[in-house]
Structure formats: structure tokens, C-alpha cells
ROSE-4610 file (N, C-alpha, C; in Angstrom, 1 decimal, always signed):
// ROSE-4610
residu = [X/X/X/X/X/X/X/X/X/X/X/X/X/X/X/X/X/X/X/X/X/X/X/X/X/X/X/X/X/X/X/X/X/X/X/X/X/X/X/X/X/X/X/X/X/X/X/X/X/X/X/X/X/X/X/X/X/X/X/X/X/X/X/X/X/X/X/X/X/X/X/X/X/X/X/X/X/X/X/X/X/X/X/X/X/X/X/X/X/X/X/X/X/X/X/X/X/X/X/X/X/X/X/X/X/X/X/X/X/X/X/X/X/X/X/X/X/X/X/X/X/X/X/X/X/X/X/X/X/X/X/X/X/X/X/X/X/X/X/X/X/X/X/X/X/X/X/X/X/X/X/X/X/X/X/X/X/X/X/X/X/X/X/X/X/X/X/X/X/X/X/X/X/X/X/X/X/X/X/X/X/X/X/X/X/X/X/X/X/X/X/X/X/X/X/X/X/X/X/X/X/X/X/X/X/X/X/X/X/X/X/X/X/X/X/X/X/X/X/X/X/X/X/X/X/X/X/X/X/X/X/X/X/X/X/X/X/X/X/X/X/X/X/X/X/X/X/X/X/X/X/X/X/X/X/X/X/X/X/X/X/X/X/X/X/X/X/X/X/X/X/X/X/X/X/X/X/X/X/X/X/X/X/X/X/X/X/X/X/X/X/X/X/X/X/X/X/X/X/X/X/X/X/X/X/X/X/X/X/X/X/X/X/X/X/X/X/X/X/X/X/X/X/X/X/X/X/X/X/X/X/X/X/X/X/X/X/X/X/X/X/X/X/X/X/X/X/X/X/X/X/X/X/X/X/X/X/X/X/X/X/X/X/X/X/X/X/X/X/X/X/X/X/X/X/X/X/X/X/X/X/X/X/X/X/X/X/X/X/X/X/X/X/X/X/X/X/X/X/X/X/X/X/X/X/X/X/X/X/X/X/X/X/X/X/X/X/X/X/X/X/X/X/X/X/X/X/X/X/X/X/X/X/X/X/X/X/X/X/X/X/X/X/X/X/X/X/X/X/X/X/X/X/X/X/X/X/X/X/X/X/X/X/X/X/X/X/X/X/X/X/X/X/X/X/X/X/X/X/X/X/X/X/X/X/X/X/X/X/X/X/X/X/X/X/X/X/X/X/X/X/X/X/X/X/X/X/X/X/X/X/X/X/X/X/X/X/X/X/X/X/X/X/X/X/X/X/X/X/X/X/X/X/X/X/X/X/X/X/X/X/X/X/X/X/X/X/X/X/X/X/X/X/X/X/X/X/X/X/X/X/X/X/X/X/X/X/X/X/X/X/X/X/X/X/X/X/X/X/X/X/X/X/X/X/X/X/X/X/X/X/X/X/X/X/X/X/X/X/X/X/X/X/X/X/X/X/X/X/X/X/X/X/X/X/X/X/X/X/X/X/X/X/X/X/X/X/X/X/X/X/X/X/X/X/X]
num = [1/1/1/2/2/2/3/3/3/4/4/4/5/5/5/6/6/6/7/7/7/8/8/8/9/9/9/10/10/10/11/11/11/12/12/12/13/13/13/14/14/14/15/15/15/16/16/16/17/17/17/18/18/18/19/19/19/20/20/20/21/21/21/22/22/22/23/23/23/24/24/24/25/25/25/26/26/26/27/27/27/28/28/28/29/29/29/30/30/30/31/31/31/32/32/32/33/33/33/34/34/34/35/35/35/36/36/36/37/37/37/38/38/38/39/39/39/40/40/40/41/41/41/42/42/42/43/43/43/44/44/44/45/45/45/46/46/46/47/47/47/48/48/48/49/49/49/50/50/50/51/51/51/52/52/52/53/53/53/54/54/54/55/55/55/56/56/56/57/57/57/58/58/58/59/59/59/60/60/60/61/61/61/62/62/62/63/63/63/64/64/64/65/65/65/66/66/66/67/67/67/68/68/68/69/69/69/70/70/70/71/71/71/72/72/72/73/73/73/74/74/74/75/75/75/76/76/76/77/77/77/78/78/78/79/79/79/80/80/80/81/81/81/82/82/82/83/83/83/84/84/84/85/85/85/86/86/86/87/87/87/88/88/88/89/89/89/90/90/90/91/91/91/92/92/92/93/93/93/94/94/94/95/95/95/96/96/96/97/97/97/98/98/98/99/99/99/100/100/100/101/101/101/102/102/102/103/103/103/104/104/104/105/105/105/106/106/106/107/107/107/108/108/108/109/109/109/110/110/110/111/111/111/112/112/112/113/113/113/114/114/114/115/115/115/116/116/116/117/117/117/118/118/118/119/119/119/120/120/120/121/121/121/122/122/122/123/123/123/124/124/124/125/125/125/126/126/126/127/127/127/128/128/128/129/129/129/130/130/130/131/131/131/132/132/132/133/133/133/134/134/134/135/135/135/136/136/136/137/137/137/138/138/138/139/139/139/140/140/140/141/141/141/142/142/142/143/143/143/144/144/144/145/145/145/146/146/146/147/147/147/148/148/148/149/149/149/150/150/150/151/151/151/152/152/152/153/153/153/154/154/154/155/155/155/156/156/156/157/157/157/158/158/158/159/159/159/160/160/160/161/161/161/162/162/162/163/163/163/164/164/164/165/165/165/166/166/166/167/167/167/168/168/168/169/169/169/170/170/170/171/171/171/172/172/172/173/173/173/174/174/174/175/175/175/176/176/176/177/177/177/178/178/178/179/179/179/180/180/180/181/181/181/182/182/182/183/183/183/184/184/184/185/185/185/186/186/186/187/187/187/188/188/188/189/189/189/190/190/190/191/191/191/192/192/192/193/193/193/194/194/194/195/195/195/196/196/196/197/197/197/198/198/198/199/199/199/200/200/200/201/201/201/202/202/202/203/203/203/204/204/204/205/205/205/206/206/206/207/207/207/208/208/208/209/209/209/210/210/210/211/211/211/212/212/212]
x = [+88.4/+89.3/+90.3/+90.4/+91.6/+90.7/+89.8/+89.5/+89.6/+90.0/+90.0/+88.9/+87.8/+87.0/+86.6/+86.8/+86.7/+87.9/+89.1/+90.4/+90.1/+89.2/+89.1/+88.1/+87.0/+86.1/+86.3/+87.2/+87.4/+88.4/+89.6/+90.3/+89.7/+88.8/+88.3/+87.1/+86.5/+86.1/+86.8/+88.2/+88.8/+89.4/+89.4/+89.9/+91.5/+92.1/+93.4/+93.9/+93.1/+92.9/+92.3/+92.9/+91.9/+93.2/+92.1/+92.8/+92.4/+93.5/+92.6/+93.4/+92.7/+92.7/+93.6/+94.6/+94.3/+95.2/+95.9/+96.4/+98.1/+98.4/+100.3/+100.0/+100.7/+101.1/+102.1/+103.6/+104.8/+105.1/+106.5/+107.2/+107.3/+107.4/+107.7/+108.7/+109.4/+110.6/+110.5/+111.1/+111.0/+111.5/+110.8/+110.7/+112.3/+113.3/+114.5/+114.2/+115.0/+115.5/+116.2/+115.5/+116.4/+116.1/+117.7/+118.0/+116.8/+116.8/+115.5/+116.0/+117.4/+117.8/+117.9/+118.8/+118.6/+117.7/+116.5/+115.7/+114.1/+114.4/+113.0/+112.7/+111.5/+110.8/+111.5/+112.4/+112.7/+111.7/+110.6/+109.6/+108.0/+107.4/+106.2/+105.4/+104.5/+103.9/+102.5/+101.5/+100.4/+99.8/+99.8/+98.5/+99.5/+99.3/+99.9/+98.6/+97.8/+96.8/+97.4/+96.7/+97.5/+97.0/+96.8/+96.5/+97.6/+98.7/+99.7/+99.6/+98.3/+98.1/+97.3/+97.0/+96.3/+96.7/+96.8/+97.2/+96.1/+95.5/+94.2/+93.4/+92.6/+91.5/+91.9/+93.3/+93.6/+93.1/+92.4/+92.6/+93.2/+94.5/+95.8/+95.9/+96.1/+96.5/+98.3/+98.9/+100.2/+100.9/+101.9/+101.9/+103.0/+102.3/+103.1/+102.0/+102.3/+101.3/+100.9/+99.4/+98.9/+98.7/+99.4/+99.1/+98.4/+98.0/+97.0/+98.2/+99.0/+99.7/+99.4/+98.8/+98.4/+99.4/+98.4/+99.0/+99.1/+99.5/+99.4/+100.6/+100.8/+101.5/+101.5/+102.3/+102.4/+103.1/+103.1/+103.9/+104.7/+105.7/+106.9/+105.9/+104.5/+103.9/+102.8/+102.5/+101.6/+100.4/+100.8/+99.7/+99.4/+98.2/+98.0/+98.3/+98.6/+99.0/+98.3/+97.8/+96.7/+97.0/+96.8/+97.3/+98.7/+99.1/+100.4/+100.4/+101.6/+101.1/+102.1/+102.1/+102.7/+103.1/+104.3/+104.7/+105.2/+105.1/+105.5/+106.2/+107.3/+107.8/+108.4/+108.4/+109.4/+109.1/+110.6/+110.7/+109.8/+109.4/+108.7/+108.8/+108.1/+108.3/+110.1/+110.2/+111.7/+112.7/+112.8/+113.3/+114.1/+112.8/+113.2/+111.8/+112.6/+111.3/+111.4/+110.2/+110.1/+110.9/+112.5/+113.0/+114.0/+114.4/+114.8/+116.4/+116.9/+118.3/+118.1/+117.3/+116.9/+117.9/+118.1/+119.0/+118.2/+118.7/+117.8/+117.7/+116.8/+116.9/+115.4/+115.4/+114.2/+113.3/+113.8/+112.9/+112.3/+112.5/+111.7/+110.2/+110.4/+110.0/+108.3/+107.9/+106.2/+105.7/+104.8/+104.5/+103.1/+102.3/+101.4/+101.6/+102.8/+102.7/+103.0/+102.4/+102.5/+103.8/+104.3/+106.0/+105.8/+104.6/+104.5/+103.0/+102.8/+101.5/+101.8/+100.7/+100.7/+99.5/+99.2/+98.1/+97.7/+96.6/+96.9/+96.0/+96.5/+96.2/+95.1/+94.2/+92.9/+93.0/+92.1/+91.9/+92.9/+92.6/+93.8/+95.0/+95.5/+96.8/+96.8/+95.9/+95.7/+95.7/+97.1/+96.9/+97.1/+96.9/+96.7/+96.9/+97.4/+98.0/+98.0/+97.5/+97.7/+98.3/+99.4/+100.8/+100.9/+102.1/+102.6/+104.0/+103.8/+104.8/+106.5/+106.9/+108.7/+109.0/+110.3/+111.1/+112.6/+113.2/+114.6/+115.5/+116.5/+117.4/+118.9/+119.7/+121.1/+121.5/+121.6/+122.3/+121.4/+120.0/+119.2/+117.6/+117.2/+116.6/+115.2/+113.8/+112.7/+112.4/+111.8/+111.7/+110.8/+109.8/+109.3/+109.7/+109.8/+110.8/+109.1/+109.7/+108.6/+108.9/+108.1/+108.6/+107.1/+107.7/+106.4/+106.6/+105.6/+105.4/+104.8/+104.9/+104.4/+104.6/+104.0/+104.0/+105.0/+105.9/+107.4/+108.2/+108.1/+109.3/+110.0/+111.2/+111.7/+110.5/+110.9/+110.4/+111.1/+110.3/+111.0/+111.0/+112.3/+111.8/+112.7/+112.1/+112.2/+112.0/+111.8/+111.6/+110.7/+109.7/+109.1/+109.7/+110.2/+111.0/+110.0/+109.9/+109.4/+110.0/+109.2/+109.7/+110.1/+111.1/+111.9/+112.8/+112.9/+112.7/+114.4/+115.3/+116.4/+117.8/+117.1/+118.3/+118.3/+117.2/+117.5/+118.6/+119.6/+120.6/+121.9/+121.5/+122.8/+122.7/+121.5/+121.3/+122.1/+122.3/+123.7/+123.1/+121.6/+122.0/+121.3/+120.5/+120.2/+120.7/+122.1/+122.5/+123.0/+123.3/+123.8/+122.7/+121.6/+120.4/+120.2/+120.1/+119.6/+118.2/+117.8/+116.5/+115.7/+116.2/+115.9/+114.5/+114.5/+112.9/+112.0/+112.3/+110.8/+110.7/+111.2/+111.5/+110.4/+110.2/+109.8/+108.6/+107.3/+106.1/+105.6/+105.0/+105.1/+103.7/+103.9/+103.1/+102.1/+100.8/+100.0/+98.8/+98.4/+97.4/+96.0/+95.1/+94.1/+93.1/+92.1/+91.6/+90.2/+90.0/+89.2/+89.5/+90.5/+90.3/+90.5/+90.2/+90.0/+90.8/+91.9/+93.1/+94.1/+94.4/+95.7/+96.0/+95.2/+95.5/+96.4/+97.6/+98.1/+97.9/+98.1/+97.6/+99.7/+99.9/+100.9/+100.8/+100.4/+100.3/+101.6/+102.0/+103.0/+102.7/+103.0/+102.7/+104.0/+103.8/+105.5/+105.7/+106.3/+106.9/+107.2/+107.2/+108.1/+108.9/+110.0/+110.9/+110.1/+109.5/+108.8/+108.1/+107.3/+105.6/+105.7/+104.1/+104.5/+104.5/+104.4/+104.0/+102.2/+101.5/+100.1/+100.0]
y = [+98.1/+99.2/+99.1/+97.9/+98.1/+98.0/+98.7/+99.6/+100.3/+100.7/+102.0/+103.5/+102.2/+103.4/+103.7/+103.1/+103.6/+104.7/+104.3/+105.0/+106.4/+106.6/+108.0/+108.5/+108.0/+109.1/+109.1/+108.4/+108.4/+110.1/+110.1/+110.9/+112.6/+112.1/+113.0/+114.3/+112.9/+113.5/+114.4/+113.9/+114.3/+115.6/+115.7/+117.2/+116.9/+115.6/+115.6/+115.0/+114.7/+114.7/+115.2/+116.0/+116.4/+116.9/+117.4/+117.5/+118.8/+119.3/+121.0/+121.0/+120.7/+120.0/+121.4/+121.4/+122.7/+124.2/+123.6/+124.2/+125.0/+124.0/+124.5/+125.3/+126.0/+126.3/+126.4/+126.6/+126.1/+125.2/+125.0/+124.1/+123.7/+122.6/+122.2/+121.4/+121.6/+121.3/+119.8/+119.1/+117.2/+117.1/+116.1/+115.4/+114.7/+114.8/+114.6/+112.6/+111.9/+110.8/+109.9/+109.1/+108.2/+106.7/+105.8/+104.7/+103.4/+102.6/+101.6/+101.1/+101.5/+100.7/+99.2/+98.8/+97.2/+96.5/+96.8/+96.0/+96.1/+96.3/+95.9/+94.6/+94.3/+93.0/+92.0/+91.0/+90.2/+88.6/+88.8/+88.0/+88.9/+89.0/+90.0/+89.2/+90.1/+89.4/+89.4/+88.0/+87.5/+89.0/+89.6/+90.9/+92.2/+92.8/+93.8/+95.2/+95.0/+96.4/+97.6/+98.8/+100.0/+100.1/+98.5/+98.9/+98.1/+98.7/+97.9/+97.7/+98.0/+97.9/+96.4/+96.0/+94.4/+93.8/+92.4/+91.5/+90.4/+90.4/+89.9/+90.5/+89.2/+89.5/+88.7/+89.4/+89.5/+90.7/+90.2/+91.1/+91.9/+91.6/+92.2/+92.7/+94.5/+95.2/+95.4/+96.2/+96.5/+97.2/+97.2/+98.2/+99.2/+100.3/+101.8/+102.8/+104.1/+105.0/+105.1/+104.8/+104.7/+105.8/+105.6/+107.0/+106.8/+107.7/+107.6/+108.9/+108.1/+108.7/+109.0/+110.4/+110.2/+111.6/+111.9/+112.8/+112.6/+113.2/+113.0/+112.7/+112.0/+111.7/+113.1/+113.7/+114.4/+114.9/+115.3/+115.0/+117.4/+116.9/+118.4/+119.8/+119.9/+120.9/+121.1/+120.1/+119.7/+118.6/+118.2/+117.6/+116.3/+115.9/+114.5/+113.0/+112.0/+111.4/+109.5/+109.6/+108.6/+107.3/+106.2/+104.5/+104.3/+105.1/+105.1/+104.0/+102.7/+102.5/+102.8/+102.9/+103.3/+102.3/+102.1/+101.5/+102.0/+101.5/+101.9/+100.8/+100.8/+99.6/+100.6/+99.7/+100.6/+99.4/+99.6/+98.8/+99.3/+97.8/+98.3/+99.0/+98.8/+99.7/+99.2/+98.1/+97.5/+97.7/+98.8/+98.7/+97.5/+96.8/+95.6/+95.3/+94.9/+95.1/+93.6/+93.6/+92.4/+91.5/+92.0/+91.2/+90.2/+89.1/+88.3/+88.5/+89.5/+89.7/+91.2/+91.7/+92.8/+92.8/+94.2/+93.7/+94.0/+94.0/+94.1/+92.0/+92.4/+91.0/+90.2/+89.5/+88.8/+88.6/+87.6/+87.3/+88.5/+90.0/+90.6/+91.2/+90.8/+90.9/+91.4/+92.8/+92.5/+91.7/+90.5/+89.8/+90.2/+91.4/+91.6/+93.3/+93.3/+94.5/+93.7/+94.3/+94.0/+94.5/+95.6/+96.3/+96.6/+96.0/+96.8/+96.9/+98.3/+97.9/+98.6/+98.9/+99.4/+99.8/+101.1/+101.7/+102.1/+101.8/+102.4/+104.2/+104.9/+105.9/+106.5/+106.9/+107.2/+109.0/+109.3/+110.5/+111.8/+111.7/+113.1/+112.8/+111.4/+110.8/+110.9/+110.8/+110.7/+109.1/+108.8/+107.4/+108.1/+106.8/+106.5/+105.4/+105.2/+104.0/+104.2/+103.1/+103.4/+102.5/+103.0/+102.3/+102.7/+102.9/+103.1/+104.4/+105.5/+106.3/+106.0/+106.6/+105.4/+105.3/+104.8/+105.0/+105.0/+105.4/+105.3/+104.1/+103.7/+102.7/+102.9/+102.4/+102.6/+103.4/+104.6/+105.0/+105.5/+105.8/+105.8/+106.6/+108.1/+108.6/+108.0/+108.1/+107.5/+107.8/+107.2/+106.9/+106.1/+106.4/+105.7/+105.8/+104.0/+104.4/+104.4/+104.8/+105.0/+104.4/+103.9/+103.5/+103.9/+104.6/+104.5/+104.1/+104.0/+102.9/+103.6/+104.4/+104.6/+103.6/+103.6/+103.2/+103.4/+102.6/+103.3/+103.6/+103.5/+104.1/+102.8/+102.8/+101.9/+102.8/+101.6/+102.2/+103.8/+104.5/+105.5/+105.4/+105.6/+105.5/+106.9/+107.4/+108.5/+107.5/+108.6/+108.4/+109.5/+109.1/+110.2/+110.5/+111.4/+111.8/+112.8/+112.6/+113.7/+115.0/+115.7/+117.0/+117.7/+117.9/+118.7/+117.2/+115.9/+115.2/+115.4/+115.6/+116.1/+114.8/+114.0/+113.0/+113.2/+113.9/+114.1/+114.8/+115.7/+116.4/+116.0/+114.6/+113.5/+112.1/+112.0/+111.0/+110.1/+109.0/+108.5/+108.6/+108.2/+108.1/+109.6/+110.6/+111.8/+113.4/+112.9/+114.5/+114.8/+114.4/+114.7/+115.3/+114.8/+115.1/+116.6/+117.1/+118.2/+118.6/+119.4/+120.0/+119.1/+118.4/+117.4/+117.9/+119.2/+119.6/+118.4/+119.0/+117.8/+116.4/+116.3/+114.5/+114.6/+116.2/+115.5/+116.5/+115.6/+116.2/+116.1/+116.9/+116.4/+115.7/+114.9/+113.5/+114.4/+114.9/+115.5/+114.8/+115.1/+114.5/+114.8/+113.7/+113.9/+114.9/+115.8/+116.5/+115.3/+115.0/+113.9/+112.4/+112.4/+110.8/+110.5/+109.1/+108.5/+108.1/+107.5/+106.3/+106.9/+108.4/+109.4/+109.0/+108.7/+108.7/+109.9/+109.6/+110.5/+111.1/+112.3/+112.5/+112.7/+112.2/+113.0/+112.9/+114.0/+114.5/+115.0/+113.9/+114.3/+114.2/+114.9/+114.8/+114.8/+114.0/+113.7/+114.1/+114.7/+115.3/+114.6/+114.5/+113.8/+114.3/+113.7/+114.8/+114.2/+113.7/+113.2/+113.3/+113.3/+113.1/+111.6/+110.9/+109.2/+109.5/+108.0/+107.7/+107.5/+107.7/+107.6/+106.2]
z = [+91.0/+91.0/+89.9/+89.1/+88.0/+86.5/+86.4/+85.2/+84.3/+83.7/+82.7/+83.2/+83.2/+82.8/+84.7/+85.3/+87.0/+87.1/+86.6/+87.4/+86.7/+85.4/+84.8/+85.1/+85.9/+86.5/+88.1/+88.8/+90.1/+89.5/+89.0/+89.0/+88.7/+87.6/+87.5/+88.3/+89.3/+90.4/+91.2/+91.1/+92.5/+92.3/+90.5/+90.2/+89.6/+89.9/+89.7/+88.1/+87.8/+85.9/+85.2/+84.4/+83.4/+82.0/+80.8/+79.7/+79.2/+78.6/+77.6/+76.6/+75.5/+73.9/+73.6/+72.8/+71.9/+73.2/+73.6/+74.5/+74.4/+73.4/+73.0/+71.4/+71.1/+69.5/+69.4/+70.2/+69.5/+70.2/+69.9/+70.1/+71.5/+72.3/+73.7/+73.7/+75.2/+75.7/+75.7/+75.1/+74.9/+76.3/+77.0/+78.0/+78.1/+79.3/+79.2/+78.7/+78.3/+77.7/+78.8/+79.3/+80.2/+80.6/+80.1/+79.6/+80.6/+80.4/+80.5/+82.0/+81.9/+83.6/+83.4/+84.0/+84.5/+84.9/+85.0/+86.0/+85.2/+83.8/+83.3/+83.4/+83.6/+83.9/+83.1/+83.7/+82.5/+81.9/+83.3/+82.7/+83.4/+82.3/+82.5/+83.5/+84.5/+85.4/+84.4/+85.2/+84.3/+84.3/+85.6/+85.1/+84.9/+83.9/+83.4/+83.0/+83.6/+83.2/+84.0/+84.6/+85.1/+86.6/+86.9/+88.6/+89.4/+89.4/+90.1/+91.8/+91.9/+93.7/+94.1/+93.0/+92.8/+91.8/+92.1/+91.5/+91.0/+89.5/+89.4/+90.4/+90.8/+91.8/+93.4/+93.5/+94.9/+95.5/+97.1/+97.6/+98.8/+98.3/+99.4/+98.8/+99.3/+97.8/+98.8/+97.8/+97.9/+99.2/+99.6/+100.6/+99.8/+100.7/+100.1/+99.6/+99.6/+100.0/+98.0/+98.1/+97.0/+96.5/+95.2/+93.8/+92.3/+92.0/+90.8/+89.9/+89.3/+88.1/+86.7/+86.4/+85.4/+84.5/+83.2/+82.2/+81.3/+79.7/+78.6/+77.8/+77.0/+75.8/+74.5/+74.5/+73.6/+72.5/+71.3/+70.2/+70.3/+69.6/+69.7/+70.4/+69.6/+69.5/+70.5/+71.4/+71.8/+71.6/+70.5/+69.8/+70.7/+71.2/+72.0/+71.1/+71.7/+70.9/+71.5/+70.2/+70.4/+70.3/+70.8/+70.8/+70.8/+72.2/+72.5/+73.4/+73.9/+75.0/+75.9/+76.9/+77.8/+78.9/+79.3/+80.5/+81.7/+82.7/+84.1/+84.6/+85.4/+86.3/+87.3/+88.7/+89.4/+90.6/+91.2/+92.7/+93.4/+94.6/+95.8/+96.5/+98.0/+98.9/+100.0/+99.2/+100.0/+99.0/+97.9/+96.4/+95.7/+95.8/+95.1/+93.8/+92.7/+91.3/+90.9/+90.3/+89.8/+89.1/+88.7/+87.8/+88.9/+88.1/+88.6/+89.3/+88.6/+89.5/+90.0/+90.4/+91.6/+92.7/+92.6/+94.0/+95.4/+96.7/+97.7/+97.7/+99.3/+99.9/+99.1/+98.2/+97.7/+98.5/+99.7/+101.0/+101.6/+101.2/+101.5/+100.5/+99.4/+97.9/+98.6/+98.2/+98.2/+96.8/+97.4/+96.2/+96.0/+96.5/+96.1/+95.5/+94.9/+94.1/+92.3/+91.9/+90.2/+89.6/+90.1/+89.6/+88.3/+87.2/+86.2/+85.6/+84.6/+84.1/+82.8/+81.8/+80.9/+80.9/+79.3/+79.7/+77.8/+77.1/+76.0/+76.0/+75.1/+75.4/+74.8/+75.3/+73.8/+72.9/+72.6/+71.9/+72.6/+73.4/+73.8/+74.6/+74.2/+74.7/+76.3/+77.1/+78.6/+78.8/+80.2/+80.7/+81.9/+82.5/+84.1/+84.9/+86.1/+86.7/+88.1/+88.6/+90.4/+90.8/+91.2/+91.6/+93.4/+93.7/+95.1/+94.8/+95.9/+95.3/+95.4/+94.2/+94.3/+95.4/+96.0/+97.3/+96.4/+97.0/+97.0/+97.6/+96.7/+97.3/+96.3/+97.2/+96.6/+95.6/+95.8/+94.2/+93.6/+94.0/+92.7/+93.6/+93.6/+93.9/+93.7/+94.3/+94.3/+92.6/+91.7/+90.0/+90.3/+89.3/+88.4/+87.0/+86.5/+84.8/+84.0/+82.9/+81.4/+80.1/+79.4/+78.1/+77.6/+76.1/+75.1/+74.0/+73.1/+72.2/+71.1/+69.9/+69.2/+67.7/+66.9/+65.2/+65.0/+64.3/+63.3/+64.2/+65.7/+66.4/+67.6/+67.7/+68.9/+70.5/+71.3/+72.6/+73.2/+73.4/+74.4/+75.7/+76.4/+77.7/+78.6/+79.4/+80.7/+81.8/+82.9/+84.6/+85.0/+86.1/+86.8/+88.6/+88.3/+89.9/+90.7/+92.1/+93.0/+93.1/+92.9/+92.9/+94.1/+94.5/+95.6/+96.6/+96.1/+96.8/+96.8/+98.3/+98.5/+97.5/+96.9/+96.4/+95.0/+94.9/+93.1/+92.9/+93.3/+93.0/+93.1/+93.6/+93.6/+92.9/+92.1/+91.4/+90.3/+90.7/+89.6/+88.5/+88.1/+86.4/+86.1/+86.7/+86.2/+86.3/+87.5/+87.3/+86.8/+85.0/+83.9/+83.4/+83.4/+82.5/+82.3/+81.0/+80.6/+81.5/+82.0/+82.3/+83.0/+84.0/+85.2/+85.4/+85.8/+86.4/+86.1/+84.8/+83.5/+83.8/+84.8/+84.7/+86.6/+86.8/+88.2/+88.4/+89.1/+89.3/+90.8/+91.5/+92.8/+93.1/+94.3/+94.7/+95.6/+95.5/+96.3/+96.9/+97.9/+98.5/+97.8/+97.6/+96.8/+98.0/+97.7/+98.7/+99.1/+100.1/+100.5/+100.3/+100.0/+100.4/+101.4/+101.7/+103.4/+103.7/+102.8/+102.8/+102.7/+102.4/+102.2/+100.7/+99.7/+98.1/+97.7/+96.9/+96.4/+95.0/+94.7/+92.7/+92.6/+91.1/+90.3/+89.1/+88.1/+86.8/+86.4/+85.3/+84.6/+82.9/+82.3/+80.7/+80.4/+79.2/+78.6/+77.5/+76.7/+75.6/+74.1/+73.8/+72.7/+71.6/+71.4/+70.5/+68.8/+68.7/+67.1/+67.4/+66.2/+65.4/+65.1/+65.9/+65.1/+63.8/+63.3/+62.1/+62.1/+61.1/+61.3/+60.0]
């Protein structure tokens, strides 16, 4: 299950990924901008691919209701954007993240969630990651954070928020944010799965064109 090439035809089956090339001609709204947070990984776990529901070849997977995050990397105009890599981290199901001064009770720590992965992106800037959907703790509405990576540029990093989820409108670090919407996609039930799989398709914006 932590593949590349499984997580894009499982998704694809399900209807909840897909791409259409050639789709923008002007300009699009940049994806709101938000800071990396405290709690980036301050030491990377050994497996870093985009299946944060296993760890290597354990087989406990994670607890928390499993999602398949996907969507595109895109440049002002729409343009896909290719060998981007992309990151994800976010606390568990007890909102506690991998780094070493997390807050929350450690002794509760799930040690079979990964807390981060990356993903590089191919021809039409589509990644993907099957994580667990955020939860909320202290101060800080259910998020998943983002960083991307292009050529010539520092890291960017955003959040993925649930859409309609009642705490986003009190969020300490986003209810400043310009055009919040964009930061949030909703977590839907895949149609047939057995296990209650969730889909959320988010594409992200970008205020530049890399460098090539």
C-alpha cells in the first residue's frame, strides 16, 4: 500500500483523483501562505514516503480515520508544476506530532503513525498521501501543514483545513488569513470502501513560476 504507483490507480479507481491538463487561462487566486508552525519534524522519521498509515513494513497501521490526500501543484496561471516536492506533517489522532517538544502527553504518542511524508510530483504536478484526517487540539483547528519545494525558490509552506469544520473561524494562527476558504477542502467518504476511506482533493496555487 505505500507506493506511488498503487496509491494512483487505487485513487483513480475510486473517481477521487484525477487531472484536466489545460484547464486555467488566467490568472488564479494563490493558495493563502502559512508559517511552518513549531512542530516541524525536528528529526525526520526513517520512512518518509506518502503513506503515513505505515511505518516501513509494519503491520499496525495508524489509528484515525484513513485519507487519501491528494491534488495539484500549480504555477499563477494554472500551469502544473513538475518535480515539486511536497511535504505533509500533522499531529496524531491524540494531537501530538512527531517532534520532540510536541505538546500533549508523549506517553500517549501513536508510534505507528509516520507524522510526515513527502511526495515528488510528476508531469501534471499531481501528489498524493494517505495519512489519517487532522484532529484538533489546543488553539489550533484540525490542519494538515504543507511545504513545497521548487528550483531557485525557499520552501513554501500553507495548511489543509476541513471545510465547514466549526473551529476554523476561531483559529489562532488563520483567522487573519486572507481568503481562508482556499486553505480548506472537505474530507468525503470514498463511494465503496469497506473501511470508511476518506478522499480530500486540494490543489495549491502558487504565487511564482519556478525556475526551470
Amino acid at each position: 500500500m505505500n507506493t506511488r504507483r498503487h496509491f494512483i490507480r487505487h485513487l483513480a479507481a475510486t473517481g477521487a483523483f484525477f487531472v484536466v491538463p489545460g484547464a486555467f487561462a488566467e490568472a488564479l487566486t494563490q493558495t493563502p501562505a502559512v508559517g511552518f508552525g513549531p512542530f516541524y519534524p525536528d528529526h525526520l522519521p526513517l520512512d518518509t514516503d506518502n503513506d503515513l498509515i505505515l511505518i516501513n513494513d509494519s503491520l499496525t497501521p495508524a489509528v484515525g480515520a484513513i485519507t487519501y490526500v491528494s491534488g495539484r501543484i500549480l504555477g499563477p496561471t494554472g500551469e502544473p508544476i513538475r518535480n515539486a516536492i511536497v511535504e505533509i506533517w500533522e499531529a496524531d489522532t491524540n494531537g501530538i506530532y512527531i517532534h520532540s517538544h510536541s505538546g500533549g502527553d508523549k506517553a500517549k504518542q501513536d508510534k505507528n503513525f509516520q507524522g510526515y511524508g513527502r511526495f515528488l510530483t510528476g508531469s501534471s504536478g499531481e501528489y498524493l498521501f494517505r495519512t489519517i484526517k487532522p484532529v484538533a487540539y489546543t488553539g489550533r483547528c484540525p490542519h494538515i501543514h504543507y511545504a513545497v519545494k521548487v528550483p531557485g525558490r525557499d520552501k513554501w509552506t500553507t495548511e489543509l483545513h476541513i471545510k465547514d469544520d466549526p473551529k476554523n473561524a476561531s483559529d489562532g494562527v488563520t483567522r487573519n488569513v486572507k481568503n481562508p476558504e482556499l486553505l480548506c477542502a472537505e474530507f468525503a467518504p470514498i463511494p465503496g470502501a469497506k473501511a470508511g476511506e476518506l478522499s480530500a482533493k486540494h490543489d495549491i496555487v502558487l504565487g511564482f513560476t519556478p525556475e526551470t
